[in-house]
N, C-alpha and C positions, 0 to 999 in steps of 0.2 A: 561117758557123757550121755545124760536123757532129759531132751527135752517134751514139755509139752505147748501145741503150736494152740494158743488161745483163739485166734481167729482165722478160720481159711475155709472160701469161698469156694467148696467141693462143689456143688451141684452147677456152677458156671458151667456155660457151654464150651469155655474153652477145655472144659476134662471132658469133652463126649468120647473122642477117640480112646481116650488109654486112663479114666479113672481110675480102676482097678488098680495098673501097674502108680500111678501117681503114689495113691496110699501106701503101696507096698516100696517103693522106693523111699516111702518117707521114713517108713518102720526098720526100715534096712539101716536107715542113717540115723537110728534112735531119737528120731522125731515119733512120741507118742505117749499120752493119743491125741488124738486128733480132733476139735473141738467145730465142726462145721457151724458156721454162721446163720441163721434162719435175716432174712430179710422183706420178705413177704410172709402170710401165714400160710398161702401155698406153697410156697417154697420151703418153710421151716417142715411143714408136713412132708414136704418129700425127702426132705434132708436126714429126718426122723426114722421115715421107712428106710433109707438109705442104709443107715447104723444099725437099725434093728437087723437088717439083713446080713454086713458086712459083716457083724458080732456072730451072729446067728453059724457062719458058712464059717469063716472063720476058728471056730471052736473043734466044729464038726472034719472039719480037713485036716488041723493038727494037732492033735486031741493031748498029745506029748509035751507041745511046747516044745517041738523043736528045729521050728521056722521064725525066723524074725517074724513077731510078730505085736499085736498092739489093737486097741480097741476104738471104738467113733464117739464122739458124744456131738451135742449139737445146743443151739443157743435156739431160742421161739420167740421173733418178735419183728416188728416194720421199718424198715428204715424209713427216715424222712424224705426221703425221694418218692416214696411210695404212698406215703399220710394219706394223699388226694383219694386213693383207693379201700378206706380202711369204708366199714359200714356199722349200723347195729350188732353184726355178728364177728365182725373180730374178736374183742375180748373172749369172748365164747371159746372161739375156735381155737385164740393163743392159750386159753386155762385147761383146755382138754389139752392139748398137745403137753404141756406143761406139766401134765400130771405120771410123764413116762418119767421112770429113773433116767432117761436115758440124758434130758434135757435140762441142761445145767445153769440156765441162766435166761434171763426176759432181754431182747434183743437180735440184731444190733436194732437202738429207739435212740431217738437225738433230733439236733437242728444239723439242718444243711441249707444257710444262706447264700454258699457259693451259688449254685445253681438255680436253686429254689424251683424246683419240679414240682414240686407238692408247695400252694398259697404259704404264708408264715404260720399265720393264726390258726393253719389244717396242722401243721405241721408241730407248734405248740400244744394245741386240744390233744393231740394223740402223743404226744410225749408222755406228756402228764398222766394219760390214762395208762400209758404202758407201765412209769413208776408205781402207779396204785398198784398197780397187778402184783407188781414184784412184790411190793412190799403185804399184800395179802395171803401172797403163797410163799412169803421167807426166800426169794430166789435175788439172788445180785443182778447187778443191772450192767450190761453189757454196751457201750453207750459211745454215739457218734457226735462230733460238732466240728462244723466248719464253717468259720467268718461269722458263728454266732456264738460268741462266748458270752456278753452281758447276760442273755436272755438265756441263755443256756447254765449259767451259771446262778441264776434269779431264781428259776425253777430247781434246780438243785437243792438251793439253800432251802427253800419253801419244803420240802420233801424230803429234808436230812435227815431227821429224826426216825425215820420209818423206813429207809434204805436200810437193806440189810448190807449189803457191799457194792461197788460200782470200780468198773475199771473204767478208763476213758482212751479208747480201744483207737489203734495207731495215732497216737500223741504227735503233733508237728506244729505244733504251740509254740509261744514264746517262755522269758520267764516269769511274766504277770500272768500267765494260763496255768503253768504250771504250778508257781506257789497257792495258786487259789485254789486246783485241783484238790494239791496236798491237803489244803486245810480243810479240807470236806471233807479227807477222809480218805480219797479213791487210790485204787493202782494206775498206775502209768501203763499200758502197752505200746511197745515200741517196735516198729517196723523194721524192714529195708529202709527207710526211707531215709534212716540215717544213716545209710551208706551212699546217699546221692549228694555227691558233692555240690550240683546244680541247685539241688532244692534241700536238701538238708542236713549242710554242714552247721546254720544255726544252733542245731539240737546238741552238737559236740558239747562246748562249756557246758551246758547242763545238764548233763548227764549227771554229773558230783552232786546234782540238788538232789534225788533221785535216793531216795533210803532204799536200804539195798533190800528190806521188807517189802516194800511197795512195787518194785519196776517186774509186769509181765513179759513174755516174748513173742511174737506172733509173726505171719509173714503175710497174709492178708491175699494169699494166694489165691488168683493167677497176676494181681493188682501187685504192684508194686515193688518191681523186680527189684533185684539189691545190683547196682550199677555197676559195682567192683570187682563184681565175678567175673573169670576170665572166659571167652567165650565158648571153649571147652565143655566147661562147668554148663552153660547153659542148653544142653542140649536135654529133648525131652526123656524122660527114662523109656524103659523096650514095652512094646504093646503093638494092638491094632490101631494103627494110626500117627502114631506116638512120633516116628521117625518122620513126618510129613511135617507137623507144624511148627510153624515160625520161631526164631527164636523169643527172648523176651518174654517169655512167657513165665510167672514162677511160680514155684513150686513149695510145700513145708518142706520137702528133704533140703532145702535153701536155710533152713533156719540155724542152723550150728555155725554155717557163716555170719550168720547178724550176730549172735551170740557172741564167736569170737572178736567180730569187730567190737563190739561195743565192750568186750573186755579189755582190749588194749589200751582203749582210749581211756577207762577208768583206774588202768594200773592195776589188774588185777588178774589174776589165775584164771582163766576159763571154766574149770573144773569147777571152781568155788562159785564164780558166778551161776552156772547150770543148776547147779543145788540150789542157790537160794531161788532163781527164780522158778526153781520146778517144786521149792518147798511154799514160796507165794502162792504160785497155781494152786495146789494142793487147800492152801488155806483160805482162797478165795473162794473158791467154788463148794467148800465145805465139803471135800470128798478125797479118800485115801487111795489114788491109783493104781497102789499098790495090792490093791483086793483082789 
């Protein structure tokens, strides 16, 4: 089984103690690679260096190939929590970072009316600019919406034509969200989230709407823990620090458990599912892993 975890929130602070071991327990459970989320363009900048370095050392320590082992990539873009903060020089700053092979996707960009951190209308102006980018520099759009589907979905259509790809990165929609998705075009990525019975057992029945072309896997880590794991399972992997923090917390080596779950529930092979959704990845992001 090999996955690749499309979305996970590496540079959070909850990995300062035992990053390191995080990734390598991911690579141990053929969780890889590992696609870290940019959210700010500082943060996607670090996120960048991060990879360059992780790839870098990496290479240089096991030059054989023969340590579990697996590569970073990373996504360059604002979330809408953050809109409030963008200036004259984001676009800038998102096109330079943009330009590394390393960086596979414009994102995560979207609405977030849950909260609404970042005005509406800030928050719209810089979606919209984030999709220009992408579709300027040929890159998929990696793409957030919560409690703002009309408007999120208006923009969309406005900007269909010039999207090269879009996933709609942990799905927790209904099935009016999701048939509309589909009809745009996008991948579905699917969390934990549908392993929390509390919050998203909805997502069950539609799973079967879900072309088995289209549905990514992520774990949206350290967000999102998958609820079903047994508390065992939830302890941090070994590192400086590592054995200190709380539970709850998760992790991508977590991802073969979503994986399986959401194979059960659609009747199908695990095995079969890891391939097609590691063969979507693959075709979403326009790149051979395998290199």
């Amino acid at each position: 089984m090999r996955l690749i975890d499309i979305g996970v929130n590496l540079m959070s602070p909850a990995y300062n103690m035992d990053r390191e071991a995080a990734v390598q327990s991911a690579f141990n459970a053929g969780v890889s690679p590992l696609v870290i989320t940019g959210v700010t363009a500082a943060e996607s900048s670090r996120a960048l260096s991060y990879a360059r370095n992780w790839n870098t050392r990496s290479t240089a320590q096991d030059p054989a190939g023969v340590l579990p082992s697996g590569r970073l990539y990373t996504t360059a873009g604002v979330h809408p929590h953050d809109a409030k903060s963008c200036n004259g020089g984001t676009i800038a700053d998102l096109t330079a970072l943009a330009g590394d092979r390393l960086v596979l996707a414009i994102g995560e960009c979207g609405l977030d009316y849950n909260r609404n951190f970042s005005p509406q209308p800030v928050q719209r102006e810089w979606f919209e600019k984030q999709i220009e980018l992408a579709a300027d520099l040929s890159l998929p759009l990696f793409l957030h919406e919560r409690d703002a589907f009309t408007d999120f979905s208006l923009i969309l259509e406005r900007h269909r034509d010039s999207i090269k790809a879009m996933v709609v990165h942990c799905f927790t929609g209904g099935e009016r969200e999701l048939e509309k998705y589909l009809s745009l075009g996008a991948y579905i990525g699917l969390t934990g989230w549908v392993c929390d019975e509390r919050r998203g057992s909805h997502l069950l029945p539609l799973l079967k709407m879900i072309p088995s072309d289209r549905l990514l896997l992520e774990t949206d880590a350290p967000f999102l823990f998958p609820r079903n794991l047994s508390r065992q399972d939830t302890q941090p992997p070994p590192g400086p620090g590592g054995s200190r923090f709380r539970g709850g917390r998760n992790e991508p080596r977590f991802l073969p458990h979503i994986a399986c779950f959401i194979a059960a529930h659609l009747g199908k092979d695990t095995e079969v599912l890891c391939r097609e959704a590691y063969e979507n990845t693959c075709r979403f992001f326009g790149r051979d892993f395998e290199e």
